[in-house]
C-alpha angles and dihedrals in degrees: 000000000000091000088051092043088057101047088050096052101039087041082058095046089048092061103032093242130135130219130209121178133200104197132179128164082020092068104210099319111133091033082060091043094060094041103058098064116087111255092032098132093057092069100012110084109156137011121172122183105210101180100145121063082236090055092050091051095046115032102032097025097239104167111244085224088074089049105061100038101047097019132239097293108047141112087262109056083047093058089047080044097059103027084061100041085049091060092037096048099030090203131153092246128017121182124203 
């Protein structure tokens, strides 16, 4: 994952853009990923851990509506998750 983690933030560097991410079953794990690398908080803005459904609502402004018509982990609640993350971080690339 280190070697991933690198490529991904001098790869960023390299081309002047920012990341933000909005995880949730993955715990963290890409936004980890990306932070442990030196260098990271040139290119990493934002990076929000929405595991529970509450979290979702209130923190990334999925409507409770979505989740409970497509679930937690659906297409659906990705697309909320990114849209949102995308307006809160304004980065150049944001990853849900």
């Amino acid at each position: 994952m280190k070697m991933l983690g690198k490529k991904i933030v001098n790869g960023l560097i390299k081309k002047k853009l920012t990341i933000s991410t909005a995880e949730s079953c993955t715990g963290g794990l890409l936004s980890s990923t990306i932070t442990s690398v030196a260098g990271s908080s040139k290119v990493f803005k934002v990076g929000l851990i929405t595991y529970s459904n509450q979290s979702k609502i209130k923190l990334l402004r999925v409507l409770k509506n979505t989740i409970k018509k497509y679930g937690a982990v659906s297409k659906q609640v990705c697309l909320e998750m990114l849209r949102n993350i995308n307006k809160i971080s304004k980065t150049n690339i944001s990853i849900s």
